[in-house]
N, C-alpha and C positions, 0 to 999 in steps of 0.2 A: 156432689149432688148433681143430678143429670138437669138441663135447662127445662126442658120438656121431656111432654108424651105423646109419643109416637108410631104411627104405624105406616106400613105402605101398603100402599093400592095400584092392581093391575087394571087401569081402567081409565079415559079418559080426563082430562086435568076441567073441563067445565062438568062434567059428570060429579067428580070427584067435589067440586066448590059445592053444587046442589046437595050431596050427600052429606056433606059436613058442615051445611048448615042446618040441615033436618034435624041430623043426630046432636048438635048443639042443642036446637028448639025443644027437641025430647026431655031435652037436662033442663031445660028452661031459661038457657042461655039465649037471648037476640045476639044477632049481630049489628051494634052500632054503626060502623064503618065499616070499608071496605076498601084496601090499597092495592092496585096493580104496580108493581116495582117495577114490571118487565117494562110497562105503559109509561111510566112516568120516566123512570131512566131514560129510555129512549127518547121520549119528547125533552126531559129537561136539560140532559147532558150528552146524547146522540150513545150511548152507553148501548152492548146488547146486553141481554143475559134469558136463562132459562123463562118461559110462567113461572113466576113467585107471586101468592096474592097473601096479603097479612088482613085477616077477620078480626076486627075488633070485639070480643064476644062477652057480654054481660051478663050478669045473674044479676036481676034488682036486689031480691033477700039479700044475697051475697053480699052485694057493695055495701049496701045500706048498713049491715054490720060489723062491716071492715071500716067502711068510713067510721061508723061510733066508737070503734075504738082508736083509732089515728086518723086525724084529719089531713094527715100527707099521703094515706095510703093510697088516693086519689091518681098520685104519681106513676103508680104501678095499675092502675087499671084503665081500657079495661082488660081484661086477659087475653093476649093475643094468640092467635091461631093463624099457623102458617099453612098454607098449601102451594105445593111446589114441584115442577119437573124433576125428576132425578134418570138421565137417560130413559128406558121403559119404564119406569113405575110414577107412581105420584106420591108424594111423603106429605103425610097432615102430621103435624106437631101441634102440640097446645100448651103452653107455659106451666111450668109444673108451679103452682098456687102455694108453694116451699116456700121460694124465692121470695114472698111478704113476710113470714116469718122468720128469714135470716138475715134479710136486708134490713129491717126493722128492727131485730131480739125484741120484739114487743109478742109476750107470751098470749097475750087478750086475741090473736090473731089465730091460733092455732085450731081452736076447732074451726072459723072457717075457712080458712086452708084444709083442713082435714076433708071440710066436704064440699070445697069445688075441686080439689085432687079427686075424691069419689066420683064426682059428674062428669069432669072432666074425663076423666078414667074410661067410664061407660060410653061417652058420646066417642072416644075414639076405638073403645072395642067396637059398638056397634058398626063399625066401617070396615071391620077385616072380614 
């Protein structure tokens, strides 16, 4: 099973964060948080590395029904969305919404996984 969903983008990496947070919003995902790795590395361990930013990205329906059926599901959300340098391009990943129903085998999760895999899906086509 692949971790996420992914695509790349020929386009600037603050460009690219504004576009994938719209096309999240579209699905009706917010983004809770919002982590610069590259930011924080650097200040907490003098570390370099590429832009990497982790989007903490919510569906309220979503959780709301993931938590009623496992109250640790919690652990796993909310579902993270990478954007990242890759040499010229920019790579947006989004946690394939699988991973709760295999980490769990709790089947009450499946359809929704099944449709923030769907949303998920659409907010990172709408980016190619």
């Amino acid at each position: 099973m692949d971790l996420g969903i992914t695509t790349r983008l020929n386009t600037g990496f603050d460009d690219a964060i504004a576009k994938t947070r719209a096309a999240l919003q579209e699905q009706g995902f917010g983004v809770l948080t919002e982590i610069d790795m590259q930011a924080t590395l650097k200040a907490k361990i003098g570390a370099e590395m590429e832009p990497y930013v982790i989007l903490g990205a919510c569906n309220p329906q979503l959780a709301h029904r993931a938590v009623g059926v496992d109250r640790q599901i919690g652990l796993l959300l909310p579902c993270n969305v990478l954007v990242r340098a890759d040499g010229d391009e920019v790579v947006v990943e989004a946690m394939n919404p699988r991973l709760m129903v295999e980490v769990t085998n709790e089947p009450g999760l499946e359809s929704v996984a099944a449709e923030a895999t769907t949303r998920l899906q659409a907010a990172i086509d709408a980016l190619a």
